[in-house]
N, C-alpha and C positions, 0 to 999 in steps of 0.2 A: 504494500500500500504506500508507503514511504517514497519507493520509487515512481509512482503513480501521482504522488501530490508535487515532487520533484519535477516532472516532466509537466505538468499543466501550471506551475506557478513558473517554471523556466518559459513555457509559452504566451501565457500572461503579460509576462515581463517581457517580452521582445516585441509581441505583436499588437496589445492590446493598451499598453499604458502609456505609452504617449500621445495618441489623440485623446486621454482624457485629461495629459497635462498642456493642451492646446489651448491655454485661458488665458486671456489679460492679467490675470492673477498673477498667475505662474510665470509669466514672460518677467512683470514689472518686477515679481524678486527675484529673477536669476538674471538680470539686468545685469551686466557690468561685473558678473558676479568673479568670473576668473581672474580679469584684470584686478578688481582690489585685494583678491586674494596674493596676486600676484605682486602690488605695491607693499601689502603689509608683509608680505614673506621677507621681501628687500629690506626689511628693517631689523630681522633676526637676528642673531648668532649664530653662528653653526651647534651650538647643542642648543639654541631654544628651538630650532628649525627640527631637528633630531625630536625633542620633550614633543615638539607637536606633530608632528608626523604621528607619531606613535599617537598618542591621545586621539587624533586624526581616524585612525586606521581601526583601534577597540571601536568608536564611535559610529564609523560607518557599517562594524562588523553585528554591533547591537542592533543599530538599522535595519541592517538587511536580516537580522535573527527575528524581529517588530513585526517585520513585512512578510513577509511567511509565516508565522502564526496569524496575524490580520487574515491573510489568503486564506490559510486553514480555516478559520472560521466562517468566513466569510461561502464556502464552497460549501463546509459542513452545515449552515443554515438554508445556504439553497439546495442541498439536499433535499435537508428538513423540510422545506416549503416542499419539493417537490411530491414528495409524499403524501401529501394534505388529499 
């Protein structure tokens, strides 16, 4: 089953979530958003750049652990409705 939630949230995630981040929303906050990433990087140290990488990298790994269980639920409810 594992591999089965694996393969449809791998699908998901390629084919189906970005036209639903297709929004004025979503554009206005990722505006610009690499370049200032990129100014504030240039202000670093080479270990504060290191401390944040790392902080960086758990953060995105929490994320994407969020978004898979969201998925799971979200499949498992429309299961559940399906059943009705």
């Amino acid at each position: 089953m594992e591999g089965f939630l694996h393969a449809l949230y791998e699908y998901a995630h390629d084919r189906c979530v970005m036209p639903y981040l297709e929004t004025w929303e979503y554009r206005r906050t990722t505006y610009d958003l690499e370049e200032d990433w990129t100014v504030f990087r240039s202000t670093l140290t080479a270990e504060q750049t290191q401390s944040l990488n790392a902080l960086l990298s758990r953060e995105r790994k929490a994320a994407c652990l969020e978004d898979k269980a969201i998925f799971c639920c979200g499949l498992s409810i429309g299961v559940g409705l399906g059943r009705l």
